[in-house]
Backbone as a ProteinNet text record, in pm:
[ID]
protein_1_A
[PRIMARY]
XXXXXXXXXXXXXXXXXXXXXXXXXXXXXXXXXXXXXXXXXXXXXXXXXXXXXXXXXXXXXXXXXXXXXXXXXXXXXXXXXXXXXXXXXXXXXXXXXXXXXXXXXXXXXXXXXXXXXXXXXXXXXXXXXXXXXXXXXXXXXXXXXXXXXXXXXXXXXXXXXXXXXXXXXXXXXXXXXXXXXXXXXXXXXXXXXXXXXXXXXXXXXXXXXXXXXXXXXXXXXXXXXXXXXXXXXXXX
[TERTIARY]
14929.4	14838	14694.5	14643.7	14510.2	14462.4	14625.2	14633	14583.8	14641.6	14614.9	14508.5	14438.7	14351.5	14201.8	14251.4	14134.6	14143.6	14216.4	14224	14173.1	14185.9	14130.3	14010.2	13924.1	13803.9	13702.9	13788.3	13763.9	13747.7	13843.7	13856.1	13757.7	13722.7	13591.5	13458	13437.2	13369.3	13318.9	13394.4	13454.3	13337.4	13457	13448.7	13284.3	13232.3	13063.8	12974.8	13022.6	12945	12936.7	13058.3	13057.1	13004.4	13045	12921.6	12785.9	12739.6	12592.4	12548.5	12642.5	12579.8	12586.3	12660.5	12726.4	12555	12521.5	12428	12271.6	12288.8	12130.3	12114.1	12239.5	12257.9	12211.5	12285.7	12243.3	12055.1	12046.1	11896.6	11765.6	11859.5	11798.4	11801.1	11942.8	11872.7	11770.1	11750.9	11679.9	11539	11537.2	11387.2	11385.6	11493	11482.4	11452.9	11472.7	11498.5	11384.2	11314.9	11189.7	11059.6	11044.8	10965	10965.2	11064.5	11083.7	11010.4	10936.5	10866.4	10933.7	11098.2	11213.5	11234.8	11175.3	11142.8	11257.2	11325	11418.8	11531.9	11563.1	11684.9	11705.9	11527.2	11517.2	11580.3	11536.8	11584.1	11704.3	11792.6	11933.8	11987.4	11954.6	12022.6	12046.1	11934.9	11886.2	11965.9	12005.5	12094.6	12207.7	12268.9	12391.6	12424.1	12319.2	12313.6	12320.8	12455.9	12456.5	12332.6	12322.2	12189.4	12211.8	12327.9	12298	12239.2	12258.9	12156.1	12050.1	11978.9	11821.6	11736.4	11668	11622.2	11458.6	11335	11208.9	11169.6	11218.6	11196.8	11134.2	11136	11043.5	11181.6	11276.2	11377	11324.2	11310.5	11256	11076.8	11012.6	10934.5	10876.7	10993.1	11006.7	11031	11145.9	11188	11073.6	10971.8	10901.1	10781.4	10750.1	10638.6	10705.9	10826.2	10892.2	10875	10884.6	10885.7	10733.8	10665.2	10517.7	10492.9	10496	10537.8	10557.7	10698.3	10748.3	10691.7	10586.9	10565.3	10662.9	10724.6	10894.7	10801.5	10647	10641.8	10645.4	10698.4	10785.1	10865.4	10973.7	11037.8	11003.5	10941.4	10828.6	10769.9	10750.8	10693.6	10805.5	10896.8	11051.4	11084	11080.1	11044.5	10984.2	10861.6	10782.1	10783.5	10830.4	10829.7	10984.6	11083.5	11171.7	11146.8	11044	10969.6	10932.3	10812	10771	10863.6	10972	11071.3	11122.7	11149.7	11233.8	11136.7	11005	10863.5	10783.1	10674	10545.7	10444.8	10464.8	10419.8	10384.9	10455.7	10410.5	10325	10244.9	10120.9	10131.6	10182.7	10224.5	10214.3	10297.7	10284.6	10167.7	10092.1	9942.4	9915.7	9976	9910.9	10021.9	10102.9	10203.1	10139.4	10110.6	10071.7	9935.5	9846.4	9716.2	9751.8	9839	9912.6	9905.1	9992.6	9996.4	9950.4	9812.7	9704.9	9638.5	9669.5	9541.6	9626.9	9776.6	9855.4	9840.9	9778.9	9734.1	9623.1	9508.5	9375.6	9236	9364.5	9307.6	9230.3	9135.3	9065.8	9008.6	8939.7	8860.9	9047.4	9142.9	9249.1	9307	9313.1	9331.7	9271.8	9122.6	9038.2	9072	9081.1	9178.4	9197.3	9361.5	9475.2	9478.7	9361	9348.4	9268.8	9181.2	9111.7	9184.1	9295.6	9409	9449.2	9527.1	9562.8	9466.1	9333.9	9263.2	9177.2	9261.4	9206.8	9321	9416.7	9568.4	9525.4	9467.7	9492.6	9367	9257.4	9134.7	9165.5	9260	9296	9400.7	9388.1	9570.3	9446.4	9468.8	9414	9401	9582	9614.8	9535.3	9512.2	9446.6	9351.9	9246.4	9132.8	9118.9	9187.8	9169.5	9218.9	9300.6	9322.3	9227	9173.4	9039.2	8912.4	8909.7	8792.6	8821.4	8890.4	8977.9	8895.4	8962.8	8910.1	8761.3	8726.8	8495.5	8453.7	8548	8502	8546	8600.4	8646.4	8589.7	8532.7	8454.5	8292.1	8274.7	8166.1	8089.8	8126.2	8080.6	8093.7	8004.3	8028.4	8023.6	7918.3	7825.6	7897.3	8032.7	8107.1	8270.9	8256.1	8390.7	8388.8	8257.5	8244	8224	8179.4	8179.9	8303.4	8403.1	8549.9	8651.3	8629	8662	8594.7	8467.2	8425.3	8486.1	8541.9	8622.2	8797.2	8814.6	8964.8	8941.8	8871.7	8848.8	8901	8757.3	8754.1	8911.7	8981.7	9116.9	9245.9	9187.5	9310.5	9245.4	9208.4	9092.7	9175	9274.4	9387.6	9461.2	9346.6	9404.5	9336.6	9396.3	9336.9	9274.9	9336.7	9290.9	9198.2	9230.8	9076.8	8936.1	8925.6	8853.3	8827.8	8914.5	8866.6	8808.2	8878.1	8825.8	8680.3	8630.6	8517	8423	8469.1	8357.7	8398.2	8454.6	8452.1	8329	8380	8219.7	8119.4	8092.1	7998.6	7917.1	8014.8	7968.9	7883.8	7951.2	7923.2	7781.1	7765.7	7657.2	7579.6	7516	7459.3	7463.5	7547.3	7526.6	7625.9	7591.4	7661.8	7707.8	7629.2	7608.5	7721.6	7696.2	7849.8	7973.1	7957.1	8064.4	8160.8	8096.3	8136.8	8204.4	8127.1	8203	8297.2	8312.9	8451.7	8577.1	8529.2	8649.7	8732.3	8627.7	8636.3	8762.1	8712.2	8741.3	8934.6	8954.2	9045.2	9141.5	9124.8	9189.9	9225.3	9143	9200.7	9298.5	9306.4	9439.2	9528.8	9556.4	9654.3	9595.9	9641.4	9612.6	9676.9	9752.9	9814.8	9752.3	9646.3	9600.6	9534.7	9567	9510.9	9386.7	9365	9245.5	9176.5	9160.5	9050.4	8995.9	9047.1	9036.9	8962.1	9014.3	8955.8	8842.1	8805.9	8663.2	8582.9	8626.7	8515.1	8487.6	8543.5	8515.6	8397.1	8443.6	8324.7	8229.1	8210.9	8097.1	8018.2	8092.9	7973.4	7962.9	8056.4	7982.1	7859.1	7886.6	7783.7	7620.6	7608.1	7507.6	7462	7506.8	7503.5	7597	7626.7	7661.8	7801.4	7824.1	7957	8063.8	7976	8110	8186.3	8106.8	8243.7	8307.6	8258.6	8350.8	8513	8466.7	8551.8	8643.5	8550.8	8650.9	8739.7	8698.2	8771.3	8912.3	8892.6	8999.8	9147.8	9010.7	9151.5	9228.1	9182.1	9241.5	9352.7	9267.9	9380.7	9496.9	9482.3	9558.8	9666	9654.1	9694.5	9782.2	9800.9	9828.1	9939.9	9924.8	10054.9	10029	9910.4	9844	9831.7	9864.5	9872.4	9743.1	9729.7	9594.8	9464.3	9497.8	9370.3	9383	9467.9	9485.1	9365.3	9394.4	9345	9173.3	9105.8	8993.6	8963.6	9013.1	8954.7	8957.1	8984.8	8944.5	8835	8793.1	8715.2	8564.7	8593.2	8464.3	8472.3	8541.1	8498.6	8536.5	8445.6	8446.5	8388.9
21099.4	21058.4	21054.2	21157.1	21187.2	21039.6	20996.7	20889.8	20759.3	20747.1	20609	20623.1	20735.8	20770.8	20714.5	20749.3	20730.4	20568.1	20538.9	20401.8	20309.4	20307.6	20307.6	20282.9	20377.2	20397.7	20299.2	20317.6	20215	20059.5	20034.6	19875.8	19894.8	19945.3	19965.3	19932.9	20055.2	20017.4	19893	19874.7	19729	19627.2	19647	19507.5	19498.1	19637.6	19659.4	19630.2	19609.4	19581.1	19462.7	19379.5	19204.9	19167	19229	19180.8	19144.8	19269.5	19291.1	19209.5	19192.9	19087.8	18959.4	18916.8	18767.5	18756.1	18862.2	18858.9	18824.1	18926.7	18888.2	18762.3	18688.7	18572	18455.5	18522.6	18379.9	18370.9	18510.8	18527.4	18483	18517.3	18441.2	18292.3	18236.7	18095.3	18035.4	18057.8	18058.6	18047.2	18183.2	18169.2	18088.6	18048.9	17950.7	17775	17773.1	17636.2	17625.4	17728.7	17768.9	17716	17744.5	17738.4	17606.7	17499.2	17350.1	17274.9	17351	17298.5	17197.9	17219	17178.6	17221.4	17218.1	17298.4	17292.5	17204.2	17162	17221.3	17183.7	17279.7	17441	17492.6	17634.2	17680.5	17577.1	17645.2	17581.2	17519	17537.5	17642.3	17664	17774	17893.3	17943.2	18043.6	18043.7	17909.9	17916.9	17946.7	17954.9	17969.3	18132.8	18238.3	18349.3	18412.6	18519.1	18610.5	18685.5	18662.6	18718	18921.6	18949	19125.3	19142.8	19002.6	19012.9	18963.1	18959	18943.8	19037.9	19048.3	19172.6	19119.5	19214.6	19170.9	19139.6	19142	19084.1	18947.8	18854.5	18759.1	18625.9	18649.3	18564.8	18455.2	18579	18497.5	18450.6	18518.6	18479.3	18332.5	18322.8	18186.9	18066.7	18095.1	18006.8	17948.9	18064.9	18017.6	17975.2	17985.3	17925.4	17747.7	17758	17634.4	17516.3	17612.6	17541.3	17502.9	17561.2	17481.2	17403.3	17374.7	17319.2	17198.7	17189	17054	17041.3	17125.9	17069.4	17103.8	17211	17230.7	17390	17316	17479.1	17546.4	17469.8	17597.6	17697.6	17603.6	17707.8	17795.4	17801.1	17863.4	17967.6	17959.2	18049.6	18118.6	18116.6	18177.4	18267.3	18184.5	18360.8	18429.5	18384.6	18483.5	18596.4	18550.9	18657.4	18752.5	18701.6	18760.7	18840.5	18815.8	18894.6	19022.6	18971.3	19092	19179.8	19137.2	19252.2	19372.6	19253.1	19369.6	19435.9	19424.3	19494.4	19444.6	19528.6	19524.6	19523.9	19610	19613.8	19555	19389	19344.6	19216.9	19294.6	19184.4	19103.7	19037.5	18913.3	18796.9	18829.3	18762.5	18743.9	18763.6	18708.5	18613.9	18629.8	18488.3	18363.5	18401.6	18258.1	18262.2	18321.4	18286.9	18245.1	18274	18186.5	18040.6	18007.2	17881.3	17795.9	17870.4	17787.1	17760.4	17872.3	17828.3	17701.4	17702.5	17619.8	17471.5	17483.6	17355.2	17291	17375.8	17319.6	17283.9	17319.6	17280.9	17389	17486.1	17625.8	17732.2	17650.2	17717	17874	17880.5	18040.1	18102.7	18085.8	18189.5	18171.2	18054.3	18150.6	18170.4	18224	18301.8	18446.7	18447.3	18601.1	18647.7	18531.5	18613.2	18632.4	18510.5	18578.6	18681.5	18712.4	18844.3	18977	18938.2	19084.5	19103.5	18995.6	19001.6	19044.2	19024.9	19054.9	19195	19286.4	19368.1	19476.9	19426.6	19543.1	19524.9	19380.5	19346.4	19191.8	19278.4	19216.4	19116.7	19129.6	19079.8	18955.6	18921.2	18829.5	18672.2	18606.5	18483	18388.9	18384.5	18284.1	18273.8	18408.9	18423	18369.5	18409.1	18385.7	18210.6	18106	18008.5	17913.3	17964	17900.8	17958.9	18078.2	18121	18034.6	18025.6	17892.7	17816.7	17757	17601.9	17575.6	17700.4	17710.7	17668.9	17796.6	17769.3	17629.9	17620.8	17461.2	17319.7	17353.7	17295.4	17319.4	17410.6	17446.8	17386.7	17330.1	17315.7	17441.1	17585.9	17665.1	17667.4	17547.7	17546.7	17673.5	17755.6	17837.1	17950.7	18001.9	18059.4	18028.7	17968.8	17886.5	17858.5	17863.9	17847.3	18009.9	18113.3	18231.3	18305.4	18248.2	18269.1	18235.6	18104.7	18065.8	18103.7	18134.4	18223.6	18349.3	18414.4	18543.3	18521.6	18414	18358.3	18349.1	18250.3	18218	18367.5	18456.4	18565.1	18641.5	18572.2	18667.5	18621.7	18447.1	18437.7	18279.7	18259.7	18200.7	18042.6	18067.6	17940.8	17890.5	17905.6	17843.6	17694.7	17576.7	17461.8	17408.4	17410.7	17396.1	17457.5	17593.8	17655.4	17598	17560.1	17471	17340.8	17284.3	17144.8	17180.1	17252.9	17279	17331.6	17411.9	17469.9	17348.4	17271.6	17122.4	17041.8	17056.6	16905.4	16982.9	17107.3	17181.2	17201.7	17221.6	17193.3	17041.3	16979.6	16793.9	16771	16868.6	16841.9	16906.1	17029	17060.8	17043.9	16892.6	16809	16860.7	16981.5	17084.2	16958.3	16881.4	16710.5	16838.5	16868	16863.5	17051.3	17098.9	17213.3	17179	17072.5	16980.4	16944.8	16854.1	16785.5	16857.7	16984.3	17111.2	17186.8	17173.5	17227.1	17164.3	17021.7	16935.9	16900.6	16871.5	16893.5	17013.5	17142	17262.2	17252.7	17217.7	17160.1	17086.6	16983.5	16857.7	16919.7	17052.2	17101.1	17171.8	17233.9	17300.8	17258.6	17091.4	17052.4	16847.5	16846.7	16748.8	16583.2	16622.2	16522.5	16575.1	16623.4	16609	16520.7	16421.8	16311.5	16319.1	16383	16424.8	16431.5	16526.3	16581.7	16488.5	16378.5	16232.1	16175.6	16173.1	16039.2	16094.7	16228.8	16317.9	16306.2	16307.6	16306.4	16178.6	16054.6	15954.5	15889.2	15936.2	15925.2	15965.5	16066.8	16183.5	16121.7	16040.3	15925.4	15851.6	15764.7	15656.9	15674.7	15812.5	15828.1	15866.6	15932.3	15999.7	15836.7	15747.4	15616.7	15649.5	15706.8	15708.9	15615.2	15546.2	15416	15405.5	15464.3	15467	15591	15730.3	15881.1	15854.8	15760.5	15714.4	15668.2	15558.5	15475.5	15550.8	15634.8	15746.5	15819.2	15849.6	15944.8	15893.2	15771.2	15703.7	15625.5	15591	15602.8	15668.9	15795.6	15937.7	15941.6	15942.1	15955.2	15845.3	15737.1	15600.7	15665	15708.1	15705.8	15837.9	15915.9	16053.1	16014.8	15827.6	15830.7	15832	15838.5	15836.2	15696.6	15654.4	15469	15544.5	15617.1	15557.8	15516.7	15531.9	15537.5	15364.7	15311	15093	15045.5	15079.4	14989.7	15008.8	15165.7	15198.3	15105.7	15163.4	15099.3	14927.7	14867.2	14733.2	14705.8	14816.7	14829.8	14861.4	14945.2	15046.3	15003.7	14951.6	14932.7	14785	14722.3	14506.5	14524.8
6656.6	6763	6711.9	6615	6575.8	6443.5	6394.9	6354.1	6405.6	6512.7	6598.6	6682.4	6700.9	6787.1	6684.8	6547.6	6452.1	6436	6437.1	6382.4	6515.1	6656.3	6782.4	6761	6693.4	6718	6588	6476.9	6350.9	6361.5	6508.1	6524	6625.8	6695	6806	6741.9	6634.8	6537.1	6448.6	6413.8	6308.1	6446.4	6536.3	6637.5	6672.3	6700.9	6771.9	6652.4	6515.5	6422.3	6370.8	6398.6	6418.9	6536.8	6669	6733.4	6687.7	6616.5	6631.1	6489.3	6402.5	6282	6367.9	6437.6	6520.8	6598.1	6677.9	6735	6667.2	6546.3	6494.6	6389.9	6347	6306.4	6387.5	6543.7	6637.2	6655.2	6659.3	6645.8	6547	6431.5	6321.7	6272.2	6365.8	6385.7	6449.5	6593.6	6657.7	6594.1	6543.5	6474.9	6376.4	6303.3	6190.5	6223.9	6346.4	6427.4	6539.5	6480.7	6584.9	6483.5	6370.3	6235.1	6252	6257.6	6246.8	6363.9	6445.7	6547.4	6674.6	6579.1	6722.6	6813.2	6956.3	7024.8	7161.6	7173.5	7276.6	7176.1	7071.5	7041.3	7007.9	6978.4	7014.4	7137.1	7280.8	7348.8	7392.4	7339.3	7419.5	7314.1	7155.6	7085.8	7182.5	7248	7308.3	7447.5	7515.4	7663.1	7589.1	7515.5	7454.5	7422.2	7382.1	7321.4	7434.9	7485.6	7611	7658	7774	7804.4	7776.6	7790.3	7725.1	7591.7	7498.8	7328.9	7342.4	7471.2	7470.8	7506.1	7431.7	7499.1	7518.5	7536.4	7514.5	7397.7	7315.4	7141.6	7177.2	7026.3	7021.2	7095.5	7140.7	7170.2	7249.6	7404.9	7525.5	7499	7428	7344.1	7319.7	7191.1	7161	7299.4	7386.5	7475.4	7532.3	7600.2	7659.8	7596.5	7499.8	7424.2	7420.7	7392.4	7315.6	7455	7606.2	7682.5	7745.2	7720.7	7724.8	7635	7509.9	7447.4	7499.7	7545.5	7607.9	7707	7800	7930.7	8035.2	8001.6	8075.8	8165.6	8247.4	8305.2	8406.6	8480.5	8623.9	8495.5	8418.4	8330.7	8268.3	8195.2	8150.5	8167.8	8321.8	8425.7	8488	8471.3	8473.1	8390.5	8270.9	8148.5	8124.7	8147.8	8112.6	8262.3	8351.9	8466.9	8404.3	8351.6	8272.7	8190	8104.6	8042.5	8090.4	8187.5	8257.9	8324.7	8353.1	8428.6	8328.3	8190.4	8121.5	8042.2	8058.2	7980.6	8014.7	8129	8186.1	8097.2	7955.7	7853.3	7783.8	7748.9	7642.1	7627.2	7561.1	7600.9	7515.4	7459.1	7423.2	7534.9	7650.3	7730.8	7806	7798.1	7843.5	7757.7	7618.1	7545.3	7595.9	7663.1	7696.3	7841.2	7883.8	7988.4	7966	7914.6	7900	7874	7782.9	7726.2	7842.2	7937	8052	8137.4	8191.3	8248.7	8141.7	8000.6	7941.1	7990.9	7985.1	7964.7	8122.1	8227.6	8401.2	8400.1	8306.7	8309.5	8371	8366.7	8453.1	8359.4	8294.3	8142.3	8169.7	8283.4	8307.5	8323.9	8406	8409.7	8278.9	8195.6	8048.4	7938.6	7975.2	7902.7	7945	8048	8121.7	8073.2	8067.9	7980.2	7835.6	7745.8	7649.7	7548.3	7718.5	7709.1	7705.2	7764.6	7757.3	7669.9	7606.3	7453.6	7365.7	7371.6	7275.1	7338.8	7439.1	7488.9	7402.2	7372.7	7310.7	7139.5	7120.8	6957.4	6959.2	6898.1	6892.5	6754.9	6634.6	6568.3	6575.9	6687	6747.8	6712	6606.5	6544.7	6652.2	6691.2	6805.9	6907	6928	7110.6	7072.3	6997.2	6964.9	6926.9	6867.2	6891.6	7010.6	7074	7178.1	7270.3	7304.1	7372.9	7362.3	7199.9	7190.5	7183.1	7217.7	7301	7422.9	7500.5	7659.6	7661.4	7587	7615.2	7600.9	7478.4	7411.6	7524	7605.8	7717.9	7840.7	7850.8	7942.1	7897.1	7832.5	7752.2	7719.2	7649.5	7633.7	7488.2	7415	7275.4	7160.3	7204	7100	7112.7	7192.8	7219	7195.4	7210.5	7111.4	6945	6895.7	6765.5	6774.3	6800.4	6780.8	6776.2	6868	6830.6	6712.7	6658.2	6563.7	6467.7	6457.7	6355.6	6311.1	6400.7	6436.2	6349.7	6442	6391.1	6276.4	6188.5	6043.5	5929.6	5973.7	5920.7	5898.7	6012.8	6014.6	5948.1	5951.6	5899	5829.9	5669.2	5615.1	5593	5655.8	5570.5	5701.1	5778.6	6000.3	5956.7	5950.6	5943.6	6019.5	6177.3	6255.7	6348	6308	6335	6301	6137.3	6106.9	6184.1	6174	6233.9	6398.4	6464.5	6563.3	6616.5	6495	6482.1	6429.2	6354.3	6287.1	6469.8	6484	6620.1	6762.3	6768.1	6866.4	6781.4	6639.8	6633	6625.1	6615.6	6592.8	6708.6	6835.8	6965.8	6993.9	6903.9	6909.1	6849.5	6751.5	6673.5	6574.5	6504.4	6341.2	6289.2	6276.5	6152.7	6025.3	5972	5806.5	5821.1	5913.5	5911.4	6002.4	6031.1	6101.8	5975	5909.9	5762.1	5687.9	5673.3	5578.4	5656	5737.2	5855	5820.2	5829.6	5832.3	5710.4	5588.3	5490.5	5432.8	5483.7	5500.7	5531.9	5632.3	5712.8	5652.6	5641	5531.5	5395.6	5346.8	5219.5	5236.7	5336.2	5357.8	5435.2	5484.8	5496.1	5487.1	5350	5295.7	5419.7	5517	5633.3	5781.6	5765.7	5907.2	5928.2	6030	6068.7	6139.1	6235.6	6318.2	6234.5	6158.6	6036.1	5942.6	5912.6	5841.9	5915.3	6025.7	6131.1	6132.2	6234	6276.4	6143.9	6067.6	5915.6	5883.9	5861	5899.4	5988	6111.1	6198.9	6203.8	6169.4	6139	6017.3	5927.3	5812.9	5845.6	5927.8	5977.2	6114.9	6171.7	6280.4	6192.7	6056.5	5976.9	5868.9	5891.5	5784.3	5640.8	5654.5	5529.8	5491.4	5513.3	5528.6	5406.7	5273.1	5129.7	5196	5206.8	5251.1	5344.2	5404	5535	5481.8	5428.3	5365.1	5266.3	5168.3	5100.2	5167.6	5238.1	5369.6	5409.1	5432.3	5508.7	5366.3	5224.9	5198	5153.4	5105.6	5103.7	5173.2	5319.8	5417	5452.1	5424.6	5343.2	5234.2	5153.9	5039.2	5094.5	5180.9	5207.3	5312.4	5328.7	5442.7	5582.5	5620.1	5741.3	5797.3	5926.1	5906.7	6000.2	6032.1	6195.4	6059.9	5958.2	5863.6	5816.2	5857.1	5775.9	5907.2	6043	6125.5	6101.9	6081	6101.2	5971.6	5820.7	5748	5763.3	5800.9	5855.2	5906.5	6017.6	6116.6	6035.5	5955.2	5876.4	5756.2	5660.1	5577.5	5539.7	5548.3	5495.6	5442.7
[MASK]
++++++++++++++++++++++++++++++++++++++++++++++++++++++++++++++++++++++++++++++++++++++++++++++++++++++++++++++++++++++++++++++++++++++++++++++++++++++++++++++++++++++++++++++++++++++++++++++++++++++++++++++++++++++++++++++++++++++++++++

């Protein structure tokens, strides 16, 4: 009996430990299919995974980021209240929820929320550029570049932090640290289109009409088509 009683407990075993590899596999796709910026098949991976292997981890996390994202935000606003049930705690979710005040147009409620986040973790990059999103939308330029100044410092290789920080300052006539923003930007991701174009413009707005033109066929040559029509336009 002490025989079969042991062996009982071995296949119990066995079985609760294929679960739990079965489980953090499905998990680790997820996040792997999450990285790919595929954001509709993040989340049906995720309708598929029993809701007892979700826990407050980055799961529901992901879903609901993935679903602002798409614009999917009643849903959205579904998880993250999911969230909050199974952890009042985690302030993470103030940054998805700022997301989605920013994705309604509701910029002061998500400066809020990503005042909370940056009330647990003054270091959270994210909050901090999507915060100076908001100001910068609010037309609160000199505060939005003070954020991204912040972001920069934290994380020196955010591209779009850059470009974002050269486009409020463009706004705030600083041309010549506009230029070096974008510049900035484009070096660390040699296919950003925005960052081509905005620099572009930014020589042809200062006269300068050859960096313009350099600019574009860089960005030409990099595979960028929005860069064939301008150079037509800017450079004869």
């Amino acid at each position: 009996m002490k025989t079969a009683h042991l062996k009982y407990l071995t296949c119990l075993l066995c079985l609760f430990t294929y679960t739990q590899i079965v489980s953090q596999t499905k998990k680790q796709k997820v996040k792997e299919i999450f990285q790919t910026k595929n954001y509709q098949l993040t989340i049906d991976e995720i309708n598929v995974i029993e809701s007892s292997e979700i826990h407050f981890d980055s799961i529901l996390y992901l879903k609901a980021y993935s679903q602002i994202k798409l614009n999917q935000l009643k849903e959205a606003n579904v998880t993250i209240n999911q969230i909050l049930q199974i952890n009042p705690n985690y302030y993470e979710v103030y940054f998805l929820k700022g997301l989605l005040c920013a994705k309604k147009e509701k910029y002061p409620d998500a400066i809020e929320n990503f005042n909370k986040v940056l009330d647990s973790n003054p270091n959270h990059d994210k909050a901090l550029y999507n915060r100076a999103l908001a100001k910068g939308l609010l037309n609160d330029y000199s505060n939005a570049i003070k954020d991204l100044d912040k972001c920069i410092s934290i994380n020196a290789n955010y591209a779009m932090a850059y470009y974002n920080r050269g486009y409020w300052k463009e706004l705030s006539e600083n041309d010549t640290e506009a230029i070096s923003d974008y510049k900035k930007a484009i070096d660390l991701d040699h296919h950003y289109t925005e960052a081509y174009i905005a620099l572009a413009y930014i020589y042809t707005h200062i006269g300068d009409q050859a960096s313009a033109c350099e600019t574009l066929t860089k960005a030409k040559n990099e595979g960028i088509e929005a860069a064939n029509d301008l150079i037509k336009d800017i450079c004869k």
